[in-house]
Each structure stands twice: as C-alpha cells, then as structure tokens.
C-alpha positions as CSV (number, residue, x, y, z in Angstrom):
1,X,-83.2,-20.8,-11.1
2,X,-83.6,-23.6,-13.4
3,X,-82.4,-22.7,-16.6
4,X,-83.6,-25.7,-19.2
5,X,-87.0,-23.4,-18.2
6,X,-85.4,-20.7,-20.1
7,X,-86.5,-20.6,-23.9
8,X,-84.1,-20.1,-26.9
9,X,-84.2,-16.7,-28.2
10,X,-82.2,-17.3,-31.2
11,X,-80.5,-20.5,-33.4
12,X,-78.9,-17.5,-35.2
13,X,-75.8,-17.2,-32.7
14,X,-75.6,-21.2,-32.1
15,X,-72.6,-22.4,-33.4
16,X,-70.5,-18.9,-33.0
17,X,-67.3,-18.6,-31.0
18,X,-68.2,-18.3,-27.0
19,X,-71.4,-21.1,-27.5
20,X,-70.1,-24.3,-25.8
21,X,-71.7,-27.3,-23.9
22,X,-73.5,-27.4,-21.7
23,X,-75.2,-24.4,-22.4
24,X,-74.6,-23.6,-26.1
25,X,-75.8,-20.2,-27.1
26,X,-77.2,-18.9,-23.8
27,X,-79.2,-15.3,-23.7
28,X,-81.3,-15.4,-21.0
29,X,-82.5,-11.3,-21.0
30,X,-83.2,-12.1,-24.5
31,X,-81.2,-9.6,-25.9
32,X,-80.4,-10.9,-29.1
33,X,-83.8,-11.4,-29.5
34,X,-84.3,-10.8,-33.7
35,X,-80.6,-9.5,-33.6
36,X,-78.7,-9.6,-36.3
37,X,-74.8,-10.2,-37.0
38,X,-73.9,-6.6,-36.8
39,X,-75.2,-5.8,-33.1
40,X,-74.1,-9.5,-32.1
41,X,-70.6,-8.1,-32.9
42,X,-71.3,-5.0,-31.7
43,X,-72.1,-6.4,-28.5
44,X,-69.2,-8.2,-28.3
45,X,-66.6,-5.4,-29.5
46,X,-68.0,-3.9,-26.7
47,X,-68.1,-7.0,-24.0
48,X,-64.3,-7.5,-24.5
49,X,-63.0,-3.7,-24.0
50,X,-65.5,-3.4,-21.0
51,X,-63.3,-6.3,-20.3
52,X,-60.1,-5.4,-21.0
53,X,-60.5,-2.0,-19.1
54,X,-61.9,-3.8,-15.7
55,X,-58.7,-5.7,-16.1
56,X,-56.7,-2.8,-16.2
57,X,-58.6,-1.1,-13.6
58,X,-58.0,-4.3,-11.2
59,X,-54.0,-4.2,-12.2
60,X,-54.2,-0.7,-11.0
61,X,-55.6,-1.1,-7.7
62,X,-53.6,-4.3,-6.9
63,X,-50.2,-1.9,-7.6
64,X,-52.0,0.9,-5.4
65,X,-52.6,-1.3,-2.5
66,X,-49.1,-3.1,-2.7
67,X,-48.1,0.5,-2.1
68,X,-46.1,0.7,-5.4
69,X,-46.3,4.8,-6.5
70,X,-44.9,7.4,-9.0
71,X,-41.9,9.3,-7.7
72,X,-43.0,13.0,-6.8
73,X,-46.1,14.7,-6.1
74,X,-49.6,16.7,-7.0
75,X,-50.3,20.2,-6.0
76,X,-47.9,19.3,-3.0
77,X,-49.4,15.9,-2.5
78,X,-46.7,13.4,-2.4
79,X,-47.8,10.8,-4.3
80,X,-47.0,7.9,-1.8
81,X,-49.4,10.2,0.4
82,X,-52.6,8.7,-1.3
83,X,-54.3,5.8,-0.2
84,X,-55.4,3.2,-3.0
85,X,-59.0,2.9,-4.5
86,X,-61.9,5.4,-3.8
87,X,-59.9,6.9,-0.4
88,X,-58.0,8.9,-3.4
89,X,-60.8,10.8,-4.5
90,X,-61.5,12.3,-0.9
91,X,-57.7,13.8,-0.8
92,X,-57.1,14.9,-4.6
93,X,-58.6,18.1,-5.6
94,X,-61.8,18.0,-8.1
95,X,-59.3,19.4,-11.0
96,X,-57.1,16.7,-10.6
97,X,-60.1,14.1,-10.6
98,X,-61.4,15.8,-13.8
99,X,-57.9,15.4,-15.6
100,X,-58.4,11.4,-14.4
101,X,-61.8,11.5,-16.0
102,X,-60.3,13.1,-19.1
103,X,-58.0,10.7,-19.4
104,X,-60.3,7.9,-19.3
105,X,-62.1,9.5,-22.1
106,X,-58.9,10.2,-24.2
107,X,-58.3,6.6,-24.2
108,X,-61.8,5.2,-24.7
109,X,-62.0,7.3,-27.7
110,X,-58.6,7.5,-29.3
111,X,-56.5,4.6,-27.7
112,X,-58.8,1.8,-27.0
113,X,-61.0,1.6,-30.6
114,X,-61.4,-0.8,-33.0
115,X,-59.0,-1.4,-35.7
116,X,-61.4,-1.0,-39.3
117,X,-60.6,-4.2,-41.0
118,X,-58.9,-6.1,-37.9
119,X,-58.9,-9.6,-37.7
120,X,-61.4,-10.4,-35.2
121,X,-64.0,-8.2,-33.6
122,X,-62.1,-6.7,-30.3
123,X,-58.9,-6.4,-32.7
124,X,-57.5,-3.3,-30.3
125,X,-53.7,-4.0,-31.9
126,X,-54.2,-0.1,-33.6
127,X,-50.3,-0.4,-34.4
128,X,-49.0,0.2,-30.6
129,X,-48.5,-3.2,-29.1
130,X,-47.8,-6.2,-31.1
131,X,-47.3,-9.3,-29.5
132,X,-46.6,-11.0,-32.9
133,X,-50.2,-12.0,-33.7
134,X,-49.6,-11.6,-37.7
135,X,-46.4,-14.3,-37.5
136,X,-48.7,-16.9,-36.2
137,X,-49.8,-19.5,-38.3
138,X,-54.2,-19.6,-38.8
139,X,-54.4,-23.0,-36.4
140,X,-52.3,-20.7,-33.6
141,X,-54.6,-17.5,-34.0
C-alpha cells in the first residue's frame, strides 16, 4: 500500500500536535474530511482515553497471568481460583459479570471524563491524581 497515492484530506490539522515527518498530517479514511476544530479534538479526547483504558486493561491482565490476586473470594469462589483473561467469564456467575460491566460504566462516566477547562484536551487530572503537572514550568508541560 503506497501511501504518497493517498490524497490530503485536509491542510486544516497540518501543523497540530501528533503531525510529524515523514508523514505530517496523515488521515487516510478521510475522516477529518471538512472537519472542524471541535470534532478534531473530540476525536482525540476520545483517542487518548480509549488509550488510556487499553493500557489499563493490558496492566490488568499482565497481574492476572503473573498470578497476582485479591485475598478472599466470590460467591465461594476463591479468588486465586480464577484463571486470567476471558477463562474468568466462563467460572464467575452472570451477576458478578454485570457488576464488572457496571463498573466499567461507573468509571467511563464519572471517573474517566474530561476536566471543563483543563489544559489540554485528554486533561483526565479531575482532582484525584496529581503528578505535579501545575508546578512545571510551560517548556516542561
């Protein structure tokens, strides 16, 4: 796939964080197509915690499968009992695996949002975790 034969969709995005050399600004689907600055950082508010939550998800299997567990146990299930990745779902019972999907949502809605007025688009800081990003001079950030 040659892709010099794809055509620019869009000078708009060009010079924005994330375009670099060799490729520059590079939408090959075209969705960006007429775009404007809104669902360009829409799209990538939404990039980054897709990100940040596969991260977590891989964290979370690697602890799993290095057989590292919570003390105690689920409806009688001790929890060094269950096997890592999708092998849990076939031994938990569907309530518990609803209370996981719950969860999921809790955090995708109330944890994991946008701070109004952040820094940066992806700004997930929401007053929980700071790693000192405000002491940092502008050049650091």
């Amino acid at each position: 796939w040659d892709i010099s034969s794809v055509p620019p969709t869009s000078n708009f995005f060009e010079n924005d964080f994330g375009a670099q050399p060799p490729l520059g600004f590079f939408d090959p689907l075209g969705i960006l197509e007429g775009a404007n600055a809104s669902k360009f950082n829409r799209l990538r508010y939404v990039e980054i915690k897709h990100g940040r939550i596969s991260m977590l998800a891989v964290v979370g299997y690697l602890v799993t499968q290095a057989g590292i567990r919570l003390p105690g146990d689920i409806s009688g299930i001790p929890y060094d009992a269950i096997p890592g990745g999708f092998s849990a779902l076939d031994i938990l019972p569907n309530g518990h695996i609803g209370t996981v999907v719950f969860l999921i949502g809790l955090l995708d809605t109330c944890i994991m949002v946008d701070v109004t007025g952040g820094d940066f688009v992806g700004d997930f800081r929401n007053g929980y975790i700071d790693f000192g990003w405000d002491s940092f001079d502008e050049a650091t950030k």
